[in-house]
C-alpha positions, 0 to 999 in steps of 0.5 A: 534426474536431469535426463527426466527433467531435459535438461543436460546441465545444472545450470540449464534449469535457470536458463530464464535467469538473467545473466547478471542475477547467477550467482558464479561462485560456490556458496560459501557455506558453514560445514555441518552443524548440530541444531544447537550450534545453527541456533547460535549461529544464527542468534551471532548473524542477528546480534549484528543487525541494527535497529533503526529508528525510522523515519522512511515512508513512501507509503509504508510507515512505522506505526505503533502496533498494539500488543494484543494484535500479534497475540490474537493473530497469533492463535492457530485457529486464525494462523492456519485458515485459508481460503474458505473454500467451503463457506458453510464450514468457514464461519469464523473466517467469514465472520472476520473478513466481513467485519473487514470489509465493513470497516474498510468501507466506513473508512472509504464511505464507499458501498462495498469492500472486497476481501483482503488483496496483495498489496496496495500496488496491485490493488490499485492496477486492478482497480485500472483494470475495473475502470476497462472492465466498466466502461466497455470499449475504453482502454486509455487510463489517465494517472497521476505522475504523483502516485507513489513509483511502486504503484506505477510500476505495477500499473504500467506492467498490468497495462502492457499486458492487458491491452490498457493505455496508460498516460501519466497526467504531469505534475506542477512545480509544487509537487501536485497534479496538474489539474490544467493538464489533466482537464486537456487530456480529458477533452483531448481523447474520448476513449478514457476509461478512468483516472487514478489520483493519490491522496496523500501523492508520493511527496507526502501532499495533500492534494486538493480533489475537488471538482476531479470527480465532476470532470472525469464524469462528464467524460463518462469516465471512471474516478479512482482514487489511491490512498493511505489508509490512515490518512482517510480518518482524518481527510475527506473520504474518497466517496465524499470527493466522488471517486467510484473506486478507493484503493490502497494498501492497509500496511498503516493500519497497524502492520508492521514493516516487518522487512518489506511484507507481508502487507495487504490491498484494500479495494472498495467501490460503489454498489453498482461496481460489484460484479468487476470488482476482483477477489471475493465478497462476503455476505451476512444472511441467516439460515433455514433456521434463522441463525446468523451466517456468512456467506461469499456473496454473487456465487456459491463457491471460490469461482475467481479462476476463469483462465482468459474469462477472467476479468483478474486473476486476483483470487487468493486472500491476505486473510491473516493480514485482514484480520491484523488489520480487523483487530487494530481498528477495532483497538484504535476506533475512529478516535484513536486513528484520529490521534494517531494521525493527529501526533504524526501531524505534529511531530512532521510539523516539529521537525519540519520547523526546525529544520527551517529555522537552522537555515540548513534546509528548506521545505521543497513544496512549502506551498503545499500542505502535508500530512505527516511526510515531506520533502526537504532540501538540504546543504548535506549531501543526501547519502552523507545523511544517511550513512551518519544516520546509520552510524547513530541508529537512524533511519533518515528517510528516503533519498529522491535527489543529491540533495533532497530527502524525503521525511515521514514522522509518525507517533511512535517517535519521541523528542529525542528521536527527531532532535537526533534526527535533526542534529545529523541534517544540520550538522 
């Protein structure tokens, strides 16, 4: 089998693996067992495992999921969809992608939504590459220092390997972009394509966007936004601050953190974007007999796979997550995320208070306003907090410094949560 593959050895198979990822022992693996006995074993595995109560963000939040969600995206006809390749038999799952993409455009008061993407990282490195793509001829994009870490990452690789110049636009003293610095920049080069701002930023900030969009026009640029999901029920949209794109990742709406994924990328623009927009697009028509159908819109067919006349190569779908997140606005309505976001508020602003009051810590960024996530400074060492969390059950935070911790409060936590949670900071 070696021979046919040709290679000699095993251990040539991985030979792009980094030294440091092999693993060089055996695997220390249990002897054989019956189905009953691996069931049990795996039960005693997970019997091990904690449940924290969370208070970690950093653009993923635990928020209540309603109980009829997982039960009617559990159902098979919606379990087991794909891609519809061939829209005339896939009306149902047109059907959910469209009313998607509509919620998903009233939530960004933007014209158009694309169908489900990855994740908010890759959604917003497409949404740099839509700005090139647009603007023709232009390849530097300016983004905010403040954008979450996970995102840039992901942008500075799409950019490496796409020919874009990315340049991060420094951040004040209060944990926002510098709008000075981003003004120079943009008189300073006339080859900007676009520029990515965050709302809220990776500090939990609500940054304050007025005027951005005029200025990155009259450079002739595009502005783009990349946001939290829930947030947009209760800030200003995106198309109300003149962004031309709005993305992000969906994972708030409802999705449990479920270990890290799967979550899902939303993408919204204005109409005259469509045709660089990445993904699909589903549209609602009739047909010859009148009758109400959906149809993927600007092509007959799944056409997304161009090899290198592709403007990206994004052609898969989060479908089932598309329709979680279908299922949870459709639950909650305008008034519901309102509230959601209303308590998160508050119980950011309980524990907030407190932790002032102790004199034991301090809001980094107290000048700055904040939605439901900040970042405190505190005299207890920040690992020292969040291994006595674990110890009572608690997930602190985030740790981005020695002493700094980062909070996010959603509405699923009670008064004795965070007064735990308070006790361990102060202690």
């Amino acid at each position: 089998m070696l021979a046919r593959c040709g290679v000699d050895r095993l251990e040539d198979l991985y030979a792009d693996v980094p030294e440091q990822l092999l693993l060089k022992k055996d695997y220390d693996l249990p002897s054989q067992m019956s189905e009953e006995e691996l069931r049990q074993y795996f039960d005693k595995m997970f019997n091990n495992n904690k449940k924290l109560k969370c208070f970690a963000g950093g653009g993923y939040y635990n928020h209540y999921t309603p109980s009829v969600i997982p039960y009617i995206t559990s159902r098979s006809e919606f379990l087991t969809a794909y891609t519809p390749y061939q829209p005339e038999i896939s009306q149902g799952t047109l059907q959910y992608i469209f009313e998607y993409q509509t919620m998903m455009s009233r939530l960004t008061g933007l014209d158009v939504s694309n169908a489900s993407m990855y994740d908010g990282a890759t959604a917003t490195a497409e949404a740099m590459m839509m700005t090139v793509a647009a603007t023709r001829k232009r390849n530097r994009v300016l983004v905010s220092s403040t954008v979450l870490p996970q995102v840039l990452a992901v942008m500075h690789t799409y950019a490496r390997y796409h020919g874009i110049v990315l340049e991060e636009i420094p951040a004040t003293s209060e944990g926002v972009t510098s709008k000075p610095d981003l003004m120079r920049m943009l008189e300073q080069y006339n080859d900007i394509a676009g520029v990515v701002m965050p709302q809220p930023n990776r500090f939990g900030i609500v940054e304050n966007l007025d005027g951005v969009a005029e200025a990155v026009h009259k450079s002739k640029a595009l502005f783009v936004m990349t946001c939290i999901a829930t947030a947009l029920s209760v800030l200003k949209t995106p198309a109300e601050l003149g962004a031309d794109i709005a993305a992000g990742d969906g994972q708030s709406l409802g999705i449990p953190l479920n270990y890290g994924g799967p979550y899902i990328g939303f993408l919204c623009c204005t109409q005259a974007l469509i045709r660089k927009m990445p993904g699909r697009v589903v549209g609602e028509t009739t047909d010859a007999n009148g009758k109400r159908v959906f149809v993927l819109t600007l092509q007959a067919r799944e056409q997304h796979i161009r090899r290198e006349k592709a403007t990206s190569n994004i052609c898969s779908n989060q479908g089932l997550m598309s329709l979680f997140v279908t299922v949870y606005m459709s639950l909650m309505g305008a008034d519901g995320l309102e509230e959601v976001n209303r308590i998160s508020a508050a119980n950011a602003r309980y524990i907030a208070q407190k932790l002032t009051e102790s004199g034991k810590a301090r809001l980094k960024y107290e000048n700055s306003p904040y939605l439901n996530e900040f970042v405190v400074v505190t005299d207890k060492p920040v690992d020292s907090i969040i291994n006595d969390g674990i110890e009572n059950n608690i997930l602190c935070g985030i740790k981005l410094a020695d002493n700094e911790l980062m909070i996010a409060a959603t509405e699923v936590l009670s008064i004795e949560d965070m007064d735990k949670l308070i006790n361990i900071i102060v202690s």
